[in-house]
DRENSE-763270 format. One line per 5 residues: number of its first residue (from 1); their letters; for each residue x, y, z of C-alpha. Coordinates in steps of 0.5 Angstrom, whole numbers, plus 500, padded with zeros to 3 digits. Layout:
N
NUM> a> X/Y/Z; ...
END
This chain:
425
1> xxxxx> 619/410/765; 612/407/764; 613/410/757; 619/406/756; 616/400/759
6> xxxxx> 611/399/754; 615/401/748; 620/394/751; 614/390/751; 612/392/744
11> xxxxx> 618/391/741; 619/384/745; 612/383/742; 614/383/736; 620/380/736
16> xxxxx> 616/373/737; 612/368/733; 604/370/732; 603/363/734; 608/360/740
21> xxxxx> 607/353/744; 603/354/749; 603/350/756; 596/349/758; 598/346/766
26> xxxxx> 600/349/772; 604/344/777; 600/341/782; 603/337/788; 601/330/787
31> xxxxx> 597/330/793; 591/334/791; 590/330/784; 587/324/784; 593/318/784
36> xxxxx> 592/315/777; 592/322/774; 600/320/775; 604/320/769; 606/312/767
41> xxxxx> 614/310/766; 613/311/759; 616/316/754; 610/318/750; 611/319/743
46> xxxxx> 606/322/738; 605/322/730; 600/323/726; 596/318/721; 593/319/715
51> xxxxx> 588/313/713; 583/312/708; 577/307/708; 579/301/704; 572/302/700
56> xxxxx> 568/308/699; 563/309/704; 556/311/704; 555/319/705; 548/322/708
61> xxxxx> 546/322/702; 546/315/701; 551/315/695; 558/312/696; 564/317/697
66> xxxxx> 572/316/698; 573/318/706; 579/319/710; 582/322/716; 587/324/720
71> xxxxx> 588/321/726; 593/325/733; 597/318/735; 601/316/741; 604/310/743
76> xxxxx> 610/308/749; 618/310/746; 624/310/748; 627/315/743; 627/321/745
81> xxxxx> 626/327/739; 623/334/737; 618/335/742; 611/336/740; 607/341/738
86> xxxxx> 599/341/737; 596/346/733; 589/347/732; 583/352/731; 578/355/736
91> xxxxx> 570/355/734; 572/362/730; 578/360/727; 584/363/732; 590/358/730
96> xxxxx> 593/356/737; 599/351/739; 600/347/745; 607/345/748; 606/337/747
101> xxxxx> 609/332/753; 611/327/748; 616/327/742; 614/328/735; 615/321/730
106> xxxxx> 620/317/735; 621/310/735; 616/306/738; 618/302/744; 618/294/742
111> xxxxx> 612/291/745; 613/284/746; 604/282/749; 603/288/744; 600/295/746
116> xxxxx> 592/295/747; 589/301/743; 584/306/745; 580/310/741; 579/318/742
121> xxxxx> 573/321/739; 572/328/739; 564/333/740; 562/336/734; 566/341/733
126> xxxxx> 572/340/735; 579/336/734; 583/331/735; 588/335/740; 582/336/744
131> xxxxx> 583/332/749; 591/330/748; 593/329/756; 588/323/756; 593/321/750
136> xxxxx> 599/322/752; 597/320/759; 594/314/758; 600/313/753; 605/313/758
141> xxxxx> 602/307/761; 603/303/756; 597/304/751; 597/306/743; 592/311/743
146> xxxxx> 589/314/736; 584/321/736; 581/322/730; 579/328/726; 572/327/724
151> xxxxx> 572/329/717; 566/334/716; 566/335/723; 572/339/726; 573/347/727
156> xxxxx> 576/347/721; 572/346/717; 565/348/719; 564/355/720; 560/355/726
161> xxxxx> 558/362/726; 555/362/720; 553/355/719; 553/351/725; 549/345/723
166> xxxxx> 553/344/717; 557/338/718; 552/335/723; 549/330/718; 555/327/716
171> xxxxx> 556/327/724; 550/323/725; 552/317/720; 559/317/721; 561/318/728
176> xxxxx> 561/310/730; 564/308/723; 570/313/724; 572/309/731; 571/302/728
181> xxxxx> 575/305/722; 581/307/726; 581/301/730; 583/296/724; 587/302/721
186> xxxxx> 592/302/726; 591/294/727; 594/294/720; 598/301/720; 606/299/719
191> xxxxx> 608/303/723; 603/300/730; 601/295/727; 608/290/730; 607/292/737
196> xxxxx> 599/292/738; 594/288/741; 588/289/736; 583/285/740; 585/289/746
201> xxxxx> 581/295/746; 577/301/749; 574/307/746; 573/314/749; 568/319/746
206> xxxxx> 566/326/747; 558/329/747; 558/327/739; 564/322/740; 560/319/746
211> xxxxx> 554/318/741; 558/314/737; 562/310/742; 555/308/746; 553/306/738
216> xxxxx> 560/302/738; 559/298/743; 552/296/742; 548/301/743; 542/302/736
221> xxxxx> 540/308/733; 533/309/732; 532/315/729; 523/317/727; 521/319/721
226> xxxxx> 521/326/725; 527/325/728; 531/324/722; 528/330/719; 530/334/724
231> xxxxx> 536/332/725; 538/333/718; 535/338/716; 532/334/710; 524/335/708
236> xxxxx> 522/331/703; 519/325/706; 522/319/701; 529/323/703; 527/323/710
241> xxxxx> 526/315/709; 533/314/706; 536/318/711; 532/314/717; 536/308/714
246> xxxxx> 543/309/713; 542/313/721; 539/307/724; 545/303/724; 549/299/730
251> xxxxx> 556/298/732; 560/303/725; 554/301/721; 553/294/721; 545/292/723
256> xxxxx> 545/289/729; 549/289/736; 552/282/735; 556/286/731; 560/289/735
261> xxxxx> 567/287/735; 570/283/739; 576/287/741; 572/293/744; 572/291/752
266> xxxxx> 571/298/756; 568/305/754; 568/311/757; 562/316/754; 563/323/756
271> xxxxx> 558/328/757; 554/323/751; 549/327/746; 542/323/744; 540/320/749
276> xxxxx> 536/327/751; 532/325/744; 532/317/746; 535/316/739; 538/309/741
281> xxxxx> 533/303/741; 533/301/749; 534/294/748; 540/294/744; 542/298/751
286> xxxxx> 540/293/755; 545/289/751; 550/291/751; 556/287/754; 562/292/754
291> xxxxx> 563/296/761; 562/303/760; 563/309/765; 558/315/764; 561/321/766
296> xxxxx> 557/329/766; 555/334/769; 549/335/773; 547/341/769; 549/338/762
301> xxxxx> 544/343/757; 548/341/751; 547/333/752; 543/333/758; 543/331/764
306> xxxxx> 537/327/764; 539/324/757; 545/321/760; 542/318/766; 537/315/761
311> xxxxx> 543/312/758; 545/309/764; 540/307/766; 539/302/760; 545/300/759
316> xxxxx> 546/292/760; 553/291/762; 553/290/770; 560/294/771; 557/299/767
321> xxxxx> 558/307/772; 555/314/771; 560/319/775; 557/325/776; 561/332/777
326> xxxxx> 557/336/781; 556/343/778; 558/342/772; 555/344/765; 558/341/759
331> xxxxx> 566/342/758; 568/336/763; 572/333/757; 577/338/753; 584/341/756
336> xxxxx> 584/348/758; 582/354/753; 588/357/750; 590/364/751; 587/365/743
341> xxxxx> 579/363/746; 580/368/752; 578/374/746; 570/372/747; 565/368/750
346> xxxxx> 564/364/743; 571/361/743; 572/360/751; 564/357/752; 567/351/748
351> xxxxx> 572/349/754; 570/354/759; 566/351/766; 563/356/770; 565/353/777
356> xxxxx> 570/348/776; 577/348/774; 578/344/768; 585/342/769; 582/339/776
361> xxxxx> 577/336/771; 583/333/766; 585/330/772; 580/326/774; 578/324/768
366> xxxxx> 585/321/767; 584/318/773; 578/314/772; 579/313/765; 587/309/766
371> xxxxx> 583/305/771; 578/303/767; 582/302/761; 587/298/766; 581/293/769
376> xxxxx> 577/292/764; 582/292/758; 588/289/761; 584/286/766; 590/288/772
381> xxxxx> 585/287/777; 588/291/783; 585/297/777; 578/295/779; 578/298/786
386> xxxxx> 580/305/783; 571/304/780; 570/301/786; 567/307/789; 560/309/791
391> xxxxx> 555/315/793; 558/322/794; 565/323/795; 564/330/799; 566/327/806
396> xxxxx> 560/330/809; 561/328/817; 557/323/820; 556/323/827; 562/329/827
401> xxxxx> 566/324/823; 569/325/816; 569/319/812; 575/316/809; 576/319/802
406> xxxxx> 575/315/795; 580/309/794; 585/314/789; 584/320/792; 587/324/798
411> xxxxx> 583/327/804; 578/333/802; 581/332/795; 575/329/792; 570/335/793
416> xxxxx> 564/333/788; 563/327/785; 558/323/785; 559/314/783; 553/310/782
421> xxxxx> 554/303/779; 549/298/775; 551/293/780; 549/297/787; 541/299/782
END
């Protein structure tokens, strides 16, 4: 019976697709997630984009080269079509695909104020998908949301195992560069480009990504001599100067945080990378006008834990927030590990946190990012409560009294979480 058991499982096994969509979330009951992790009233439809620069752009080596990317982009529907599915690679290029929750090429839903559109910028390496559930959530609520496969950057093309540093060059220069690009990509898009309020708009970055969203919203690089040389890997000294000054540059490439666009009104940096080396100039920190919501793991050994409170620290903006997720290293941003990671420590160790589940970790991101976005974006006012939170969320009892839970949160679900905000410093 046990023999023919497993020559059924064998045949089944065979019988099925080598790659199927897979469902990444179980199904919790709504009470033990944050509340803003709730889907919106919208239908979420997705497509994907390719767009070029209008214009050569400048590469690390300083010569001028055609760039394109492709971007993951979802935007509120009405339309009902093919169900989505995404498919991407794992560090060591084992191809997986995900069940999306959105429609693939639906029609966009008429907007009549126009859609705020957020930008989604993965670490090094990684993928445009790695955090799909914040673009397909923050979609249901209303929002245009375009992810970028950062060229020279993805699993795809770096061959982490044997050249893990390959694409971390381009990743310097271009990281800031690709999310101004995509925000005047979809603005102009025809597509989006009816439905959209450009000059509303957030940025959302991940390790590498967060590096460039700090940039984008003001923050200038400044890489030494030795800096730039270590980070590149170049040796000769004229080459290391030409590097230097293509990388110090503010706001996607332009030369002053007077540069950044008008349009970018929040940001959210997750687990940023840099500020463990100070490669930002502390005073262009201290003036950025855009609000920004830091959040990382208190032992971040990729980014840095330290490195990230000194971004905030310098950060200028008054409503500018560092969450910090106790106990947690460097994997506060992606979705799930797919059931193709689970083979070795190399592929898990890019999703895998050691003492949290990453779907509460998801959540919580979803939470705070729609109310970031919903406050500072769209300036609905009753959103500022949900950062209104201060201190440990821990409920520790006072006087044999547990406090009340954060605003959003129902009782015991907030277990360690830590806010600290600008204005309360």
């Amino acid at each position: 019976m046990k023999t023919l058991s497993l020559l059924a499982g064998v045949l089944m096994a065979s019988a099925l697709p080598v790659h199927s969509a897979q469902t990444l979330y179980k199904n919790y009951p709504a009470d033990v997630m944050p509340a803003l992790s709730e889907s919106g009233e919208h239908l979420v439809g997705v497509k994907t984009v390719e767009v070029t620069y209008p214009e050569p752009s400048m590469a690390i080596d300083g010569t001028m080269k055609k760039r394109s990317l492709t971007l993951e982009v979802w935007y509120p529907t009405e339309a009902k079509s093919e169900v989505a599915v995404y498919s991407d690679e794992t560090r060591s290029g084992q191809v997986f695909e995900i069940q999306a929750d959105a429609y693939r090429d639906a029609n966009i839903k008429a907007s009549d104020k126009g859609y705020p559109v957020v930008v989604i910028s993965h670490g090094y390496t990684g993928y445009r998908t790695i955090m799909y559930y914040l673009g397909e959530h923050l979609a249901s609520h209303g929002y245009v949301v375009a992810a970028i496969d950062h060229t020279d950057s993805t699993n795809k093309e770096v061959n982490f195992a044997e050249s893990p540093y390959s694409g971390f060059p381009s990743t310097l220069l271009n990281r800031s560069r690709d999310q101004v690009f995509t925000l005047n990509a979809i603005a102009a898009h025809s597509f989006f480009s009816g439905d959209v309020d450009e000059s509303k708009a957030g940025v959302i970055g991940y390790s590498m990504g967060g590096f460039g969203a700090v940039s984008t919203v003001g923050g200038c690089y400044a890489f030494s001599n030795e800096a730039a040389a270590m980070f590149t890997g170049v040796k000769e000294p004229a080459v290391v100067e030409q590097m230097q000054s293509a990388l110090n540059t503010c706001a996607g490439g332009n030369a002053s945080t007077d540069d950044v666009l008008p349009a970018w009104k929040a940001a959210l940096a997750l687990a940023p990378w840099g500020g463990q080396h100070q490669l930002f100039s502390s005073e262009s920190l201290a003036n950025i006008k855009v609000p920004m919501l830091y959040i990382a793991g208190d032992n971040d050994d990729i980014s840095g834990y330290e490195g990230i409170r000194w971004l905030f620290e310098n950060t200028g903006n008054a409503h500018s927030k560092l969450l910090t997720v106790k106990n947690a290293r460097h994997n506060v941003a992606p979705h799930p590990a797919p059931a193709e990671a689970y083979g070795n420590e190399f592929d898990i160790g890019s999703y895998l946190e050691p003492a949290w589940d990453n779907q509460k970790l998801n959540a919580i991101n979803e939470h705070f990012a729609l109310a970031l976005m919903n406050c500072h974006v769209k300036d609905i006012a009753e959103a500022c409560d949900y950062l209104a939170v201060e201190g440990s969320s821990d409920q520790a009892p006072v006087n044999g009294k547990a406090p009340e839970p954060w605003y959003g949160f129902d009782n015991r679900w907030a277990l360690g979480l830590q806010m600290e905000s600008k204005e309360a410093n």
